[in-house]
N, C-alpha and C positions, 0 to 999 in steps of 0.2 A: 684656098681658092673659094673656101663658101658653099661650095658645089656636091658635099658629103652624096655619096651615093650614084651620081650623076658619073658613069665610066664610059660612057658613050658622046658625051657628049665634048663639043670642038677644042673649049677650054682645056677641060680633064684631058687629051689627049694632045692637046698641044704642051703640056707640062709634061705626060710622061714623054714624048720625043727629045725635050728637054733635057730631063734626065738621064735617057740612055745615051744622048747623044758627050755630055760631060762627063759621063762614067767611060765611055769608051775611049773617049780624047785622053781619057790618063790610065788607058790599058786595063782597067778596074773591072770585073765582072759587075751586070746590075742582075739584081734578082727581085722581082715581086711573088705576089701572092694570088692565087687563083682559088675561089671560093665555090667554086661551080667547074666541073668538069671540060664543058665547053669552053671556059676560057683558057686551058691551060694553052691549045694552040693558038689561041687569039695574042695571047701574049707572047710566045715563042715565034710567032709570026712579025711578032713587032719589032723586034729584035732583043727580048732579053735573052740571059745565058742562063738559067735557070728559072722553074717557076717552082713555088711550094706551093702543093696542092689539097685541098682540103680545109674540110676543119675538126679538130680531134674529136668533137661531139659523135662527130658521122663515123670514124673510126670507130670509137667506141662501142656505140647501137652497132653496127656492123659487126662486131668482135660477140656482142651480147647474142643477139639474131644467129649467128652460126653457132654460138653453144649450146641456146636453147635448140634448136634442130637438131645438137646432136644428140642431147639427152633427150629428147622425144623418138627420133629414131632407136636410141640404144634401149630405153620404156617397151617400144613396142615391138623389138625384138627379146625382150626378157618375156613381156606379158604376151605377147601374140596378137 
């Protein structure tokens, strides 16, 4: 489409109704991807049958972030 980036706009959305619309015509689940929280009902709202949410970077800092918390808590109940 040319339109990289551009999810909002008439093109980029007239392609994916396209798409769900031939994946359903042959009973096919479609599944996209949601890179931002707020989209996952944006797209579930569109009609897809799945979204994958995320992106593993953010899992990961996420995963990192609660162990350091938890070794600082557990630090500051050893040390006082």
């Amino acid at each position: 489409l040319g339109i990289f980036g551009e999810t909002d706009g008439d093109e980029f959305v007239e392609a994916v109704d396209r798409v769900l619309e031939a994946g359903h015509a042959v009973d096919k689940p479609v599944a996209t991807l949601a890179f931002e929280e707020d989209e996952i009902e944006r797209w579930v709202d569109r009609g897809f049958d799945f979204v994958l949410a995320g992106v593993d970077i953010d899992y990961v800092k996420a995963g990192g972030l609660r162990a350091k918390a938890m070794f600082e808590d557990a630090m500051e109940k050893r040390d006082g």
